[in-house]
C-alpha positions, 0 to 999 in steps of 0.5 A: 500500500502507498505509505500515504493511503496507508496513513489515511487507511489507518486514521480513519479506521481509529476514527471509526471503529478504533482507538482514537486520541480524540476520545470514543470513535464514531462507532464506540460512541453510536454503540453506547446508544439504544434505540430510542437515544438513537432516535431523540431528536430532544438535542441541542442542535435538534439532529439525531444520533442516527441523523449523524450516523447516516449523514457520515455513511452517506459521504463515506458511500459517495466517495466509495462509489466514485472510488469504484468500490460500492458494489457491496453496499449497494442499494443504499438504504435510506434516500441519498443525501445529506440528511436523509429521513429516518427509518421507524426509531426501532432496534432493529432499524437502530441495529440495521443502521450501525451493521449497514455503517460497518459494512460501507466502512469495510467495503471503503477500507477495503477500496482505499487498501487496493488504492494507487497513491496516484490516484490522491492528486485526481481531480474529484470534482463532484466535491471540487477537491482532489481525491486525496483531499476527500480522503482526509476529510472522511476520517476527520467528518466521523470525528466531527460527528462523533463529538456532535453525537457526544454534545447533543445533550443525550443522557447516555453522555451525560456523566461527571468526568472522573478525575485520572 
């Protein structure tokens, strides 16, 4: 693997599902979660943990398509864009969702292992940035949504720090 995509294939595998200086990866972080906290839209911000879960997958899926690695997910589940609407707030529409993000990660980690390192300086324009830049930003996305998830005010995360 090219060190570069090598760096990138292991920084947004610890954002993820990994062990991350940032805290709790994205996964860690949705897992802790039922159903029904999954599906509180009672937040700060009014957006719902599955809200940013699906919004990271969705971004992750658009770039594994263009990467030409998205057979394995495909269908996409839930209407494509940004936000899309949620499914019933149920456990096994939660569980669906958390198993569908686990499987796009994988199809993308398994893409960006077989990826040529010339391919970072390509020209993706859908985004308007080159496709290493793209790469970049999908890793630091999962943790901006992690935090998000984090600071919405759910009481799964509402719990005095622990001094070390």
């Amino acid at each position: 693997m090219d060190p570069r995509v090598e760096l990138i294939h292991e920084q947004t595998e610890r954002e993820f599902r990994g062990h991350t200086f940032n805290g709790k990866s994205l996964m860690e972080t949705c897992r802790a979660l039922t159903a029904a906290q999954a599906f509180d839209a009672n937040t700060y911000e009014g957006y719902t943990a599955w809200d940013n879960l699906a919004h990271s997958v969705y971004f992750k899926f658009v770039l594994l398509r263009y990467l030409g690695g998205a057979a394995p997910v495909e269908p996409y589940p839930w209407k494509e864009g940004s936000f899309p609407e949620a499914p019933e707030a149920t456990a096994s529409s939660w569980e669906h969702s958390l198993s569908y993000a686990e499987t796009v990660h994988d199809a993308y980690q398994a893409t960006l292992a077989s990826l040529k390192g010339s391919r970072l300086s390509e020209r993706f324009e859908l985004w308007e940035c080159s496709v290493g830049e793209a790469l970049l930003w999908v890793a630091t996305h999962d943790t901006y949504h992690t935090a998000q998830i984090r600071n919405m005010g759910l009481e799964a995360f509402r719990k005095p720090r622990t001094q070390a």
